[in-house]
C-alpha positions as CSV (number, residue, x, y, z in Angstrom):
1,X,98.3,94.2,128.2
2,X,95.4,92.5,126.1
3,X,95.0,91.1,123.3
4,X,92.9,93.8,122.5
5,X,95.1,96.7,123.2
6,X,98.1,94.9,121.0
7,X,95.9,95.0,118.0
8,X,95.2,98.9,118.3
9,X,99.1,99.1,119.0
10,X,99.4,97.7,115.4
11,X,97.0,99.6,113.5
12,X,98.2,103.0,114.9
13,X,100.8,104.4,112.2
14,X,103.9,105.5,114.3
15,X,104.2,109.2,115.2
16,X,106.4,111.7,113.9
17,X,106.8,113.5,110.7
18,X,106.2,110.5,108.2
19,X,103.4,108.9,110.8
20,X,100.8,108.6,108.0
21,X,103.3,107.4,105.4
22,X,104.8,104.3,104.0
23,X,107.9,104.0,101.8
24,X,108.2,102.0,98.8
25,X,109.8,99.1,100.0
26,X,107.2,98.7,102.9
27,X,104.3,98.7,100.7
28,X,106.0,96.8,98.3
29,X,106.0,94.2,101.2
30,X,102.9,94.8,102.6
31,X,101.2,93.6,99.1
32,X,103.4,91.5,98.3
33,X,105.0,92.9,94.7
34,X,108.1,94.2,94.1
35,X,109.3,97.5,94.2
36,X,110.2,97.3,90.3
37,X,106.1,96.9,90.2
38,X,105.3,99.9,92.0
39,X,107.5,102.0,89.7
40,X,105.5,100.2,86.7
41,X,102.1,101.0,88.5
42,X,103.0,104.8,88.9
43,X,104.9,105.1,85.1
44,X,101.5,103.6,84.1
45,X,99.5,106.0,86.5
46,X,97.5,102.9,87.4
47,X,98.7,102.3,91.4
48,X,98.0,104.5,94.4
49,X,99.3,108.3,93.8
50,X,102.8,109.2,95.8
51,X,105.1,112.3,97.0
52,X,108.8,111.9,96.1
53,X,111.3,113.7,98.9
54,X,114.5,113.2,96.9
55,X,115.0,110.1,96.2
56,X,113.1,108.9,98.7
57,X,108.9,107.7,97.6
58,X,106.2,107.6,100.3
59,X,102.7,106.6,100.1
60,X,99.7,107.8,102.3
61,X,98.2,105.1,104.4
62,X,95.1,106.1,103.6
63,X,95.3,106.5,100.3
64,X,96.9,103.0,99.9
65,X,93.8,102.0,101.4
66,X,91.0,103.9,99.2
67,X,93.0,102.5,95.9
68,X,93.0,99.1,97.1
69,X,88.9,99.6,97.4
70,X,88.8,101.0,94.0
71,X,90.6,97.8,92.8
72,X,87.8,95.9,94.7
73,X,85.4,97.8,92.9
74,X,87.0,97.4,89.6
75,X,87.3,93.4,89.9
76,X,83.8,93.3,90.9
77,X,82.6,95.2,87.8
78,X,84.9,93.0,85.3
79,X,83.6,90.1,86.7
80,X,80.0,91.0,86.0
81,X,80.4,92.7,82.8
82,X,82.3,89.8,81.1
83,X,85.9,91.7,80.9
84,X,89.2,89.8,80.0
85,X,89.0,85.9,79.9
């Protein structure tokens, strides 16, 4: 297999029921906060949207990845508008 072929491998979300979903305690590792932040972010309505099953919290992939664009966005504006120092 190439190098190529192993990099599509890893951006395909597994199949199944939950193939375009992450839990909490993935995402909380993919960015690198805790889970404890992710339950802030969504008390606060200010991280990306999520479906509760249960007990169990999932994010959509793509959604995860429109939010974190709107962050970019929202940095970029801050930045050349002056906001927080």
């Amino acid at each position: 297999m190439h190098s190529h072929e192993n990099t599509e491998i890893l951006a395909r979300p597994p199949g199944g029921l939950l193939g375009g979903w992450i839990s909490r305690s993935e995402l909380a590792l993919q960015l690198g906060v805790s889970e404890d932040t992710l339950r802030r972010w969504d008390a606060l309505r200010s991280g990306p949207p999520c479906v509760r099953a249960g007990r169990k919290v999932f994010y959509r992939r793509t959604t995860v990845l429109e939010w974190l664009e709107e962050q970019e966005t929202t940095v970029s504006r801050r930045k050349r508008y002056g906001g927080r120092r």
